[in-house]
Legacy VTK file of the C-alpha trace (Angstrom):
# vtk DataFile Version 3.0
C-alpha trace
ASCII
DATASET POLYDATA
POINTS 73 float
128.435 -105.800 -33.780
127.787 -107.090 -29.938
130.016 -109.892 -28.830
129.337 -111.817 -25.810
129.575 -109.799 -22.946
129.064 -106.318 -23.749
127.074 -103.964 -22.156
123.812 -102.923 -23.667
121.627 -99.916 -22.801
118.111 -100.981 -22.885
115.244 -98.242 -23.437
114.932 -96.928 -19.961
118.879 -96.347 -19.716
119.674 -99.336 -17.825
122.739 -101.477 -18.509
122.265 -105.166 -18.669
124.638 -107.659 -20.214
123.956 -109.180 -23.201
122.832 -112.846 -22.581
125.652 -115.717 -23.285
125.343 -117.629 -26.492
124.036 -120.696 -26.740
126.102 -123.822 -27.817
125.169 -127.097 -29.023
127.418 -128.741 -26.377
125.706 -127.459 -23.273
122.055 -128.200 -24.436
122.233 -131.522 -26.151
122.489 -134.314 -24.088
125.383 -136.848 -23.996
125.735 -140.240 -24.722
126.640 -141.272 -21.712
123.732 -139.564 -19.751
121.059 -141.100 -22.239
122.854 -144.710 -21.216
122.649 -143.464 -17.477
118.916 -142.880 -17.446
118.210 -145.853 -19.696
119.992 -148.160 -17.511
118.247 -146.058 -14.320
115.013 -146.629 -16.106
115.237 -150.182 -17.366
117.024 -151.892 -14.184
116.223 -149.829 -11.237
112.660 -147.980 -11.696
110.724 -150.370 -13.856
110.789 -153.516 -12.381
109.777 -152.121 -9.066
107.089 -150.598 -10.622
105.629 -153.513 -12.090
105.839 -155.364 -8.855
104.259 -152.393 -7.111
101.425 -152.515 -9.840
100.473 -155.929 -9.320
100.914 -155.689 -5.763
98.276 -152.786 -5.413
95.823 -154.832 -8.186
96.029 -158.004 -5.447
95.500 -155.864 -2.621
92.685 -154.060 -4.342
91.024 -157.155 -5.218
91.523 -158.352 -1.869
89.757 -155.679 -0.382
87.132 -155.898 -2.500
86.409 -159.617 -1.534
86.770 -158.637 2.251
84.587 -156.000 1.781
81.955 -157.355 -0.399
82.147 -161.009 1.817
82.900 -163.000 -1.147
84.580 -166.234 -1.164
85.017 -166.202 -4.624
84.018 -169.567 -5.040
LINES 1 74
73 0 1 2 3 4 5 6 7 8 9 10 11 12 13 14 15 16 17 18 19 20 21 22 23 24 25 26 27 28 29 30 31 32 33 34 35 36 37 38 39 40 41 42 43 44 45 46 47 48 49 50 51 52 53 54 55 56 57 58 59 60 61 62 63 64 65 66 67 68 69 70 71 72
């Protein structure tokens, strides 16, 4: 039986170390990071992404009436 850390021979000779197990604790994320990117997400990123998507509709509309010379009346 291989434990973690023990040298293997692969088919050309080599030795290589056997890869470290994986454990739940290192791959799952935590709590406390899935409230850090929710509260990144929610306060910082979305609301100046709305603003920045109706800003660039305006100015696109804008444009368009500059461009096309309409009054829009």
């Amino acid at each position: 039986m291989k434990l973690r850390g023990d040298t293997v021979r692969s088919i050309h000779g080599i030795a290589m170390n056997a890869p470290p197990a994986r454990t739940a604790d290192t791959t799952a994320p935590t709590r406390r990071f899935e409230g850090f990117v929710f509260f990144a997400l929610s306060i910082l990123i979305w609301p100046f992404l709305a603003i920045g998507l109706v800003g660039a509709y305006g100015f696109s509309v804008w444009m368009y009436q500059i461009l096309s010379h309409s009054s829009g009346m």
